[in-house]
Backbone as CSV, one residue per row, in Angstrom:
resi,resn,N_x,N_y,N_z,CA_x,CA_y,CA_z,C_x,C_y,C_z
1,UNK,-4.663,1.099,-9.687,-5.478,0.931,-10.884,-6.330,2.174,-11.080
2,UNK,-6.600,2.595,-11.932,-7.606,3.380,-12.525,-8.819,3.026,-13.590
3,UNK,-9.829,3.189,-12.649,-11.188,2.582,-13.875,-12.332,4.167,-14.203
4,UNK,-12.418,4.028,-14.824,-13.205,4.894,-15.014,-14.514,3.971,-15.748
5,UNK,-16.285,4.222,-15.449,-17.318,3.774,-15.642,-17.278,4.288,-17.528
6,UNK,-17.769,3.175,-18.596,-17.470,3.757,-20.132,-18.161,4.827,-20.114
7,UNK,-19.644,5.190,-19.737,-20.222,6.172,-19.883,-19.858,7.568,-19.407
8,UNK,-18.562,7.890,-18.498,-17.903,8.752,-17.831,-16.299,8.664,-18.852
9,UNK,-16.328,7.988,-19.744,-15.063,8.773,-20.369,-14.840,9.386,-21.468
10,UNK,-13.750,10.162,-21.071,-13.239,11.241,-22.095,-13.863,11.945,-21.563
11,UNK,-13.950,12.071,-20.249,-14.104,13.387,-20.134,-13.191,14.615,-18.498
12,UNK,-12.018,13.629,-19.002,-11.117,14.209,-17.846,-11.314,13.908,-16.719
13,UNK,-11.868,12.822,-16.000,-11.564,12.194,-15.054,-10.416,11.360,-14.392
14,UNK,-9.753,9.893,-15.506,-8.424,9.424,-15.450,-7.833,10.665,-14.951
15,UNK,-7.726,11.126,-15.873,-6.354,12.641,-15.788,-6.420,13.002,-14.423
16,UNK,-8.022,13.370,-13.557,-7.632,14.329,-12.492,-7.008,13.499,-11.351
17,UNK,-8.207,12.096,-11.492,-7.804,11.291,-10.518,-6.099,11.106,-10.768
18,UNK,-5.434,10.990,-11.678,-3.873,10.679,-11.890,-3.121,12.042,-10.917
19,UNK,-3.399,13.208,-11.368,-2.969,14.172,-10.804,-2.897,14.197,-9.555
20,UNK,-4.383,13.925,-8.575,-4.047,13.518,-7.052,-3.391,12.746,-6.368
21,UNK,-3.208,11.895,-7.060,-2.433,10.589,-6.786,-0.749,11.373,-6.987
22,UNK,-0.514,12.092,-8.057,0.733,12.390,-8.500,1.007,13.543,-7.384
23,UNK,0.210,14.543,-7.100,0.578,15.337,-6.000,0.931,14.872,-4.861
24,UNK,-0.068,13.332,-4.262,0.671,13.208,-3.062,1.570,12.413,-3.247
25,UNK,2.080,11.413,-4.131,2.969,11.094,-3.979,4.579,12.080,-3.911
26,UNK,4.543,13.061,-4.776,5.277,13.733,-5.090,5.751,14.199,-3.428
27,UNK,4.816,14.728,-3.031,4.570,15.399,-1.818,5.428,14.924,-0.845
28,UNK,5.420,13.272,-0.688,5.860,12.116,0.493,7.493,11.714,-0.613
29,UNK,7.761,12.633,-1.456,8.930,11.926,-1.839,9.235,11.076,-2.798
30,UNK,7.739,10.605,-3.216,7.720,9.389,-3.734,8.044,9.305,-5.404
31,UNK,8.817,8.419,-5.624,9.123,8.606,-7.655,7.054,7.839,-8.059
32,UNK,6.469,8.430,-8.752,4.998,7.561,-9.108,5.464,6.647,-10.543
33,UNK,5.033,5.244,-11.022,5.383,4.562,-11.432,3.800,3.876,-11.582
34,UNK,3.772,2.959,-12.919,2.651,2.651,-13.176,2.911,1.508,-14.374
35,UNK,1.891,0.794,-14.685,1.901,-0.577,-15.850,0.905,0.288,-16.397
36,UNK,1.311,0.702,-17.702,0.586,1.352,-18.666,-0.512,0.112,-19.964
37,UNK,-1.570,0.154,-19.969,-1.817,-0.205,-21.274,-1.636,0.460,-22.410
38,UNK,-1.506,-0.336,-23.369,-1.421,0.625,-24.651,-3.030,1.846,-24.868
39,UNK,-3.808,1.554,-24.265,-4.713,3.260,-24.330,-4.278,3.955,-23.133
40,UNK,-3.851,3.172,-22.313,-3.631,4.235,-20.772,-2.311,5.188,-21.235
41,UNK,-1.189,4.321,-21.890,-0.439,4.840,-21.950,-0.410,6.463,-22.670
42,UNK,-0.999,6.731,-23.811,-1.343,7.700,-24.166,-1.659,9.312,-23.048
43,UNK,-2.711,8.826,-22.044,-3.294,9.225,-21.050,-1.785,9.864,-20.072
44,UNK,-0.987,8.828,-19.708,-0.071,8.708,-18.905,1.419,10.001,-19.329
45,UNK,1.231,9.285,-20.758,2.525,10.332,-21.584,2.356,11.781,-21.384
46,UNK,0.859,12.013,-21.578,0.815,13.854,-21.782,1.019,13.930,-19.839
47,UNK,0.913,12.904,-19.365,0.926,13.960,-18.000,2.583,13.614,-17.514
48,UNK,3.429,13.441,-18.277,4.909,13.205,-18.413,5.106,12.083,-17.759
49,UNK,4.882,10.966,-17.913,5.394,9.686,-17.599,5.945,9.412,-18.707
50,UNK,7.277,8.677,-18.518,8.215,8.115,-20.060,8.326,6.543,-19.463
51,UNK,8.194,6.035,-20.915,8.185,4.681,-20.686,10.124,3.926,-20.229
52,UNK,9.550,3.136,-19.201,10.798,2.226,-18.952,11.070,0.929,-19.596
53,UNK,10.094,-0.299,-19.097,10.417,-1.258,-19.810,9.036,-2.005,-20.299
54,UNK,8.577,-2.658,-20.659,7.783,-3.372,-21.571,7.257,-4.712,-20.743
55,UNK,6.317,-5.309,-20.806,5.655,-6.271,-19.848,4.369,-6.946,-21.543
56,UNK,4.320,-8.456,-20.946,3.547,-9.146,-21.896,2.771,-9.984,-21.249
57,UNK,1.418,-9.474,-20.710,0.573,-10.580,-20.339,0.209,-12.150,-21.157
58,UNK,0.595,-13.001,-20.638,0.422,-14.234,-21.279,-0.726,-15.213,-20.256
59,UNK,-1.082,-16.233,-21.270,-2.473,-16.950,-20.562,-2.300,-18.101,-21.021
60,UNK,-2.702,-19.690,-20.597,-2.459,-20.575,-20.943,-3.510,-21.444,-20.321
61,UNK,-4.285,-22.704,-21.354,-5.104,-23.387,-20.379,-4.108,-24.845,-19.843
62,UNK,-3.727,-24.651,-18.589,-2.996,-25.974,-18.156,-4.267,-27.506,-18.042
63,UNK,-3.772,-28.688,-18.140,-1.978,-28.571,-18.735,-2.158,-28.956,-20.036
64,UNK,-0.719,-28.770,-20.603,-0.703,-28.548,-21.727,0.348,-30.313,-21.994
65,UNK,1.044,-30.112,-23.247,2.238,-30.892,-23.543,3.663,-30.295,-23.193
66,UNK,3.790,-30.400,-21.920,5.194,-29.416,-21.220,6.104,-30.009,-22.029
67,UNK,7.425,-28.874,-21.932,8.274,-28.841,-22.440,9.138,-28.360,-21.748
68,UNK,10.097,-29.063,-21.232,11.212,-28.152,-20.130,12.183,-27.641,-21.314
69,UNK,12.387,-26.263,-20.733,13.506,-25.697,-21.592,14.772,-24.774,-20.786
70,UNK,14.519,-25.487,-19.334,15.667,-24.612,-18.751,17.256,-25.311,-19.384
71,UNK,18.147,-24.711,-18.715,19.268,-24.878,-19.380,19.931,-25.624,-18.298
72,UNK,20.591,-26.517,-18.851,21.507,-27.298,-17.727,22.634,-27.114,-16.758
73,UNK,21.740,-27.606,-15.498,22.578,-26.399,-14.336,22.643,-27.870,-12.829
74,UNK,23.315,-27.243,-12.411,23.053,-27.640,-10.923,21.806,-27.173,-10.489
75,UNK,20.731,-25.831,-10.356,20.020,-25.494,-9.748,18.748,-26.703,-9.248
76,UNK,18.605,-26.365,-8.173,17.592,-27.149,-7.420,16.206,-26.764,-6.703
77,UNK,15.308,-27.262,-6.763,13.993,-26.423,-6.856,13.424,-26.990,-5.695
78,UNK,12.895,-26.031,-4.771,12.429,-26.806,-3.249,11.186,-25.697,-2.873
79,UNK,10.288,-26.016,-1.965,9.008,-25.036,-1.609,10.095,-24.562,-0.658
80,UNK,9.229,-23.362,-0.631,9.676,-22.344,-0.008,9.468,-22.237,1.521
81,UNK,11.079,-22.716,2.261,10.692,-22.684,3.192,11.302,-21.314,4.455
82,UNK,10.723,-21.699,5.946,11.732,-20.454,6.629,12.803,-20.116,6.634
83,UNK,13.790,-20.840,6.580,15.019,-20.229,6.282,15.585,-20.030,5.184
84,UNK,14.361,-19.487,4.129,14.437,-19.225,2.554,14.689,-17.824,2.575
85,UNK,13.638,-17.260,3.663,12.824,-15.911,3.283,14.178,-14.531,3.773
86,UNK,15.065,-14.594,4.707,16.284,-13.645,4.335,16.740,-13.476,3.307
87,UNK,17.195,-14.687,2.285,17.712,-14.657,1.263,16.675,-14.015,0.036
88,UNK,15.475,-14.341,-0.294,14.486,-14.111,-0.588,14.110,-12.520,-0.384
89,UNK,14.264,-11.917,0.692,13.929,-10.520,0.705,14.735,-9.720,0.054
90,UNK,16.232,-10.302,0.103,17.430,-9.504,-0.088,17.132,-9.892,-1.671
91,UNK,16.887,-10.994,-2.366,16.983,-10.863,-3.907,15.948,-10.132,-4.158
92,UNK,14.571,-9.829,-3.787,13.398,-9.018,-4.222,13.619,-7.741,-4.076
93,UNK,15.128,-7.182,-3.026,14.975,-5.894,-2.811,16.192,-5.371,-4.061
94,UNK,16.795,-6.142,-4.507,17.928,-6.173,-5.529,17.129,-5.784,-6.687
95,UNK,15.572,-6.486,-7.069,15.490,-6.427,-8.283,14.023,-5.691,-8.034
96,UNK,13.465,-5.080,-7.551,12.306,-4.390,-7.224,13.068,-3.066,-6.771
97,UNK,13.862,-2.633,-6.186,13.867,-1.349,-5.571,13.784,-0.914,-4.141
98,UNK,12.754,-1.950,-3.672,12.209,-1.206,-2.198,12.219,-2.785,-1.751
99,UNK,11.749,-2.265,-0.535,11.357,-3.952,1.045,10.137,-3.826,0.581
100,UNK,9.447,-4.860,-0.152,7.960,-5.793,0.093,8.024,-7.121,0.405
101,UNK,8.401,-7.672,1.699,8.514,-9.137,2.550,6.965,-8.626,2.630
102,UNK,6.499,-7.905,2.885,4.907,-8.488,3.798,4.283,-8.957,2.545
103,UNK,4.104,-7.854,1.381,3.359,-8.391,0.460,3.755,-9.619,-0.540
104,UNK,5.049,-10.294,-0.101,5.875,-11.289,-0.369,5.266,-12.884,0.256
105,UNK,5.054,-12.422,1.653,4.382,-13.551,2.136,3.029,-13.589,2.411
106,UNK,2.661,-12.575,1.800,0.754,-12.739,1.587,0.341,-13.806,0.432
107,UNK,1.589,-13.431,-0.485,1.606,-13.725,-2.029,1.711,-15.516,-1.939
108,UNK,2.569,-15.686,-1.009,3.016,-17.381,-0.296,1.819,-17.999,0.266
109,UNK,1.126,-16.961,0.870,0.073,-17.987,1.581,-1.418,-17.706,0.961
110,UNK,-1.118,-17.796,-0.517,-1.976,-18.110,-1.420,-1.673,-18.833,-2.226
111,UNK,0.100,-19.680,-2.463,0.075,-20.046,-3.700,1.273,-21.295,-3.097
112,UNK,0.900,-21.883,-1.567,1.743,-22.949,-1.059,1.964,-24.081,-1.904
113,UNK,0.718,-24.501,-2.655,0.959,-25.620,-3.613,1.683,-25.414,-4.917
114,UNK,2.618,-24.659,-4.774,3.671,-24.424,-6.031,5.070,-23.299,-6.021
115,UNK,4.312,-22.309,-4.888,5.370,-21.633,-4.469,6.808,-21.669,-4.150
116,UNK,8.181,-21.692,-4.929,9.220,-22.269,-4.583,10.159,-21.667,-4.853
117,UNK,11.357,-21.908,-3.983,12.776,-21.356,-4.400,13.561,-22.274,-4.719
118,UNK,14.757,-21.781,-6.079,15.778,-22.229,-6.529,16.742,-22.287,-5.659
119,UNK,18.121,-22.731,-5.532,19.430,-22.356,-4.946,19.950,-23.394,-6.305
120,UNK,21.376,-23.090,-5.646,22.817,-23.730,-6.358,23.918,-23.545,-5.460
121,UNK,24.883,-24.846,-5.691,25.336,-24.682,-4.066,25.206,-24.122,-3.156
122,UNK,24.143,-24.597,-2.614,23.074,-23.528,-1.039,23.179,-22.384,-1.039
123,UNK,23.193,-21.845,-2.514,23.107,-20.209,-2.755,21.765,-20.089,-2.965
124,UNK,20.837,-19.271,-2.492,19.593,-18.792,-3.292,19.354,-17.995,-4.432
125,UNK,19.474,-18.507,-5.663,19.474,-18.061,-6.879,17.705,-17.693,-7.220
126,UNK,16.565,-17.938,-6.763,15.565,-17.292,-7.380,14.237,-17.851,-6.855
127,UNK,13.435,-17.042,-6.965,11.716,-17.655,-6.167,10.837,-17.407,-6.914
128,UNK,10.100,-18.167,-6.723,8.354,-18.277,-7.332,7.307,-17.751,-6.516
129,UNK,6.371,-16.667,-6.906,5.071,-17.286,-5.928,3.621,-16.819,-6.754
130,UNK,2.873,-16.582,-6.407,1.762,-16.613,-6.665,0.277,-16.248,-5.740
131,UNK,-0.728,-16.287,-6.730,-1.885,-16.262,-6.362,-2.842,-17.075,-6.576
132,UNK,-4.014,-17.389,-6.203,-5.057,-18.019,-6.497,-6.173,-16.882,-6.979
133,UNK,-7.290,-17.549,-8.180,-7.710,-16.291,-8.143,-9.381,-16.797,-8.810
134,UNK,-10.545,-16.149,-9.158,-11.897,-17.086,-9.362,-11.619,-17.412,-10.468
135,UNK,-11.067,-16.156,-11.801,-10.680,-16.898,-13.334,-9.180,-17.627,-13.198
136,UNK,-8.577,-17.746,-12.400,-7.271,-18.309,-13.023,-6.248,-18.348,-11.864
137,UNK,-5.296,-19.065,-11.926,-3.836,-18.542,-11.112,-3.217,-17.894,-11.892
138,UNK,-2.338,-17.286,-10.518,-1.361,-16.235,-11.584,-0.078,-16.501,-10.716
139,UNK,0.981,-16.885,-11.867,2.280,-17.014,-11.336,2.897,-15.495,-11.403
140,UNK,3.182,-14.827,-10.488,4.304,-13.590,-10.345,4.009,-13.236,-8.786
141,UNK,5.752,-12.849,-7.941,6.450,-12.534,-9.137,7.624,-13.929,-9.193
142,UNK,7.942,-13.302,-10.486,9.032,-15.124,-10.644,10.878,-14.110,-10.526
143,UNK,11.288,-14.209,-9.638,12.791,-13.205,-9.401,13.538,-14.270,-9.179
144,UNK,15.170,-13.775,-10.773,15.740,-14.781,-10.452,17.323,-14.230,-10.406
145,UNK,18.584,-14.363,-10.384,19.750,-14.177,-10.896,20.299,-14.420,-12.120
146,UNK,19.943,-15.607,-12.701,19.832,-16.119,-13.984,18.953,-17.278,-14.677
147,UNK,19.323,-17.160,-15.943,18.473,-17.933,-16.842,17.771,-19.123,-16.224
148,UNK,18.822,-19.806,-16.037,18.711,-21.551,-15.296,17.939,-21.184,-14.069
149,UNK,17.994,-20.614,-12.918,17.092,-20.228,-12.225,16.085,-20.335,-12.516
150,UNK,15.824,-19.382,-13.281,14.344,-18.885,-14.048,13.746,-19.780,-14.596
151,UNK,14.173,-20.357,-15.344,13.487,-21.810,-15.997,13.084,-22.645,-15.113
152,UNK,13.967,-23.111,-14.671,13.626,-24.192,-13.702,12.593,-23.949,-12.682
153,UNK,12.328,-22.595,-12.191,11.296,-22.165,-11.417,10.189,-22.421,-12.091
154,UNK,10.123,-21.448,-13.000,8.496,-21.789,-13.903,8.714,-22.769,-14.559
155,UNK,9.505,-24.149,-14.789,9.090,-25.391,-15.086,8.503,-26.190,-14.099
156,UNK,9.484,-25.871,-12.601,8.493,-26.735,-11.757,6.823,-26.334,-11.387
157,UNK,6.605,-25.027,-11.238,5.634,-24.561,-10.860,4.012,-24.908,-12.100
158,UNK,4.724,-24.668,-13.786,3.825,-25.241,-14.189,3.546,-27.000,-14.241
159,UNK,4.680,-27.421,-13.937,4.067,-29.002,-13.589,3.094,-29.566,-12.487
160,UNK,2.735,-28.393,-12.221,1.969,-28.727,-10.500,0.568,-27.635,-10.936
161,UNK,0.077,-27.234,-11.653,-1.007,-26.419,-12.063,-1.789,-27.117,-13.178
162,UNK,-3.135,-26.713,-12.820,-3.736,-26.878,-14.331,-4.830,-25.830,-14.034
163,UNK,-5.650,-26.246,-15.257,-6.641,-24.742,-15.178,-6.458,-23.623,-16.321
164,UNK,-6.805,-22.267,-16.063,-6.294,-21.059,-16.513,-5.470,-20.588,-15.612
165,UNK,-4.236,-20.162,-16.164,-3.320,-19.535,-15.574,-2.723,-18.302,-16.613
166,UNK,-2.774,-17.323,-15.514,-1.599,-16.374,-16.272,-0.802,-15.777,-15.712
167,UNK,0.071,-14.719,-16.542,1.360,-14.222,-15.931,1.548,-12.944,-16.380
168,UNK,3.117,-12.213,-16.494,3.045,-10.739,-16.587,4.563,-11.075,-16.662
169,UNK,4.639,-11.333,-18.009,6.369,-11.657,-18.150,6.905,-9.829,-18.461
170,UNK,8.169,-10.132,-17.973,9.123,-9.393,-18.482,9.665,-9.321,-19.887
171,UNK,9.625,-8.491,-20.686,9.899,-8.666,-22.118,11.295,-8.670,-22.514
172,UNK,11.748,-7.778,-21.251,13.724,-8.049,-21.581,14.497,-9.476,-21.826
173,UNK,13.633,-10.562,-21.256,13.922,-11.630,-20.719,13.156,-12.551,-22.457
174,UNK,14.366,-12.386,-23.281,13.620,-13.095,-24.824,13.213,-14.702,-24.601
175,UNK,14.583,-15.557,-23.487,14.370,-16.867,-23.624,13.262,-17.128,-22.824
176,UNK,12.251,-16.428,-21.843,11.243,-16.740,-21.381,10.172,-17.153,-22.654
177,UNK,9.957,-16.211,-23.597,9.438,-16.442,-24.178,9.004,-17.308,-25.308
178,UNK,10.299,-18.297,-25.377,10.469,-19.321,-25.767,9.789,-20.821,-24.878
179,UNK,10.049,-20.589,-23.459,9.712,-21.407,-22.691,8.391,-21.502,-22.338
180,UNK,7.756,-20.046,-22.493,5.951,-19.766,-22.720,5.360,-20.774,-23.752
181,UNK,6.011,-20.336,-24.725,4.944,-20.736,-25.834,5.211,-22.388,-26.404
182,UNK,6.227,-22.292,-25.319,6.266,-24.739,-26.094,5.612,-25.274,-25.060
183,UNK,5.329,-24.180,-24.266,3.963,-24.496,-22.961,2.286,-24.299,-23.489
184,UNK,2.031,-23.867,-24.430,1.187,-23.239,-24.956,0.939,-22.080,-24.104
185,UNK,1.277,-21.392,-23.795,0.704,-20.056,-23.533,0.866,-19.054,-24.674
186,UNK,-0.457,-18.060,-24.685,-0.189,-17.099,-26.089,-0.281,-15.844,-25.176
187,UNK,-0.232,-14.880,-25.961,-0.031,-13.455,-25.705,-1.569,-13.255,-25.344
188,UNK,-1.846,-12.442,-24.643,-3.232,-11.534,-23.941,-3.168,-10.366,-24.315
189,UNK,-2.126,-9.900,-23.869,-1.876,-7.978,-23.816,-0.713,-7.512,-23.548
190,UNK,-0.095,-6.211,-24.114,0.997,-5.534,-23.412,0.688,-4.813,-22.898
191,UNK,1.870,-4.594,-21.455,1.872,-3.130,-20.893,2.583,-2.477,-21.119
192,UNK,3.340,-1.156,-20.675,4.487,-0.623,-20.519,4.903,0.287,-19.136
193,UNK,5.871,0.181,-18.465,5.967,-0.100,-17.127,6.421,1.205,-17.493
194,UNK,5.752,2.544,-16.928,6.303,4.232,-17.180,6.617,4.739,-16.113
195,UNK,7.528,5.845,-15.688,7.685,6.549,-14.826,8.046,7.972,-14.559
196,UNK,7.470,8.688,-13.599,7.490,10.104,-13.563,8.991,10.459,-12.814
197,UNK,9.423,11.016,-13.449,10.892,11.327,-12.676,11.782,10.706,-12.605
198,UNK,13.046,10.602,-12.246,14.177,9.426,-11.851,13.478,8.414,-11.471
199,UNK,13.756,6.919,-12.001,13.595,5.642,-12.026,14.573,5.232,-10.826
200,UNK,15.612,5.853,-10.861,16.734,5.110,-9.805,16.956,3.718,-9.870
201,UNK,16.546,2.971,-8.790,16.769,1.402,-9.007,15.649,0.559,-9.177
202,UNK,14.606,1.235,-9.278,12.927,0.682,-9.612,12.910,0.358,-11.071
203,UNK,13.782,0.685,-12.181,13.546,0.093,-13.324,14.570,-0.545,-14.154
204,UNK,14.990,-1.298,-13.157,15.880,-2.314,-13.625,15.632,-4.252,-13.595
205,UNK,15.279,-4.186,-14.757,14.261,-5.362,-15.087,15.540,-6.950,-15.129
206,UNK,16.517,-6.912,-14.437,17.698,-8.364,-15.025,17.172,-9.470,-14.271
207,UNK,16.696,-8.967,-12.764,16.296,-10.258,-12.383,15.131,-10.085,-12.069
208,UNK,13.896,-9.553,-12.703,13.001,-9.774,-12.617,11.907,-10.191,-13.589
209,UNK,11.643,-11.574,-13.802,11.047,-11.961,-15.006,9.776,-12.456,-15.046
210,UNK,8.953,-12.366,-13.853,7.379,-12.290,-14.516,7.193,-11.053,-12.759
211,UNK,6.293,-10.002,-13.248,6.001,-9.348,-12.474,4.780,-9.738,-10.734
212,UNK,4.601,-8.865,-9.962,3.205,-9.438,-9.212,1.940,-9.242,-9.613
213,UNK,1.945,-8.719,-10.975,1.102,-8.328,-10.960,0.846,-6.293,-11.430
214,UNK,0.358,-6.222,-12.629,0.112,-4.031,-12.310,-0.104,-4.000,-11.767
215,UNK,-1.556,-4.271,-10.857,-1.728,-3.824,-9.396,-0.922,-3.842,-8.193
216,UNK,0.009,-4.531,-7.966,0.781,-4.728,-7.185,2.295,-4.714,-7.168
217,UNK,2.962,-4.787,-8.647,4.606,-4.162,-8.991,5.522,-5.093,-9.204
C-alpha cells in the first residue's frame, strides 16, 4: 500500500517511495505488480506500469433476500478440511502465479465459520476463505475452475454471514456479477490490477474470482 498524509501531496513522494520499492524489487528479480485506484493509477502509468485486468470492490449489508444463482451441477460444498489443502495449494498456484499456502492458511484461521471448498466427483474444483475485520468481513480469495464452483462457494459462504461484508471481485468473471447484486451488494470502487514488465502467469484472471485483497494479491 501506499499512503501518503493529504497535507504531503503532490509533492513527489508516492512517486519516490514507488521507485524504491521498484528498484529493489527489480534488483531480486522480481516482476512489481500492484491494485491501482483510479487516482493511483495515473501516478502508476507515468512510472510505466500498464494495466492488466480490472477488479470491483463490492459491499453489502448481510443478510439480505438471497438468491442462489449458481448453475446446476453436481458440485458439493464442505469446510475446509486437511486433506483439502494439497489440492488447494496446487489450484491457488494455477491461478495466482506463485506458492502462498502460508498466507492461505492465515486467511483460514480467520474465517473457519465459512471458509470452504467445492469438489465434484472428489475432484477439488474451488475454495473460499476469508477474513474477519472491525468494519466488516471480507470474502477473498474465492479460486475456482468454473462457474458452478464459483457460485456455489459464495452462495454457501453468504448464507452463513451477516453484518457488513465486502469483496474484490474479478471483473472478467460477468456472471459473478449477477450473483452480487440479487444479493444486494452494490459497487464501492474500482481498481486496476497493473504491471511493470512481463506479467507471465501472474495475470491471468480464469480462475480467480474475488481477490485477497490489494494488500495482499
Amino acid at each position: 500500500m501506499v499512503l501518503v498524509d493529504a497535507s504531503y501531496r503532490r509533492r513527489g513522494i508516492a512517486t519516490e517511495l514507488l521507485r524504491r520499492c521498484i528498484e529493489q524489487l527489480q534488483r531480486d528479480g522480481r516482476v512489481p505488480v500492484l491494485d491501482a485506484t483510479p487516482a493511483g493509477r495515473t501516478v502508476y502509468s507515468h512510472l510505466g506500469f500498464r494495466d492488466s485486468w480490472t477488479i470491483t470492490r463490492w459491499q453489502a449489508q448481510l443478510p439480505t433476500r438471497r438468491v442462489d444463482q449458481h448453475l446446476p451441477s453436481a458440485v458439493q460444498v464442505q469446510p475446509i478440511a486437511p486433506e483439502h489443502w494439497p489440492a488447494i495449494a496446487a489450484l491457488d498456484r494455477r491461478a495466482f502465479g506463485t506458492d502462498r499456502i502460508a498466507l492461505l492458511q492465515r486467511l483460514h484461521a480467520r474465517s473457519r465459520t465459512f471458509a470452504c471448498a467445492a469438489s465434484d466427483g472428489g475432484a477439488l474444483r474451488g475454495f473460499a476463505l476469508g477474513r474477519d475485520g472491525n468494519r466488516a468481513t471480507y470474502i477473498g480469495p474465492v479460486v475456482a475452475d468454473a462457474d458452478s464452483a464459483a457460485h456455489a462457494l459464495l452462495n454457501a459462504v453468504l448464507g452463513t454471514l451477516d453484518g457488513s461484508v465486502f469483496l474484490d471481485a474479478v471483473d472478467a468473471h460477468e456472471s459473478l456479477r449477477a450473483v452480487l447484486q440479487a444479493n444486494g451488494f452494490r459497487v464501492q470502487r474500482p481498481y486496476t490490477r497493473m504491471v511493470l514488465g512481463d506479467p507471465g502467469e501472474i495475470a491471468q484472471p480464469a480462475s480467480m474470482w474475488t481477490i485477497a485483497g490489494p494488500e495482499l494479491g
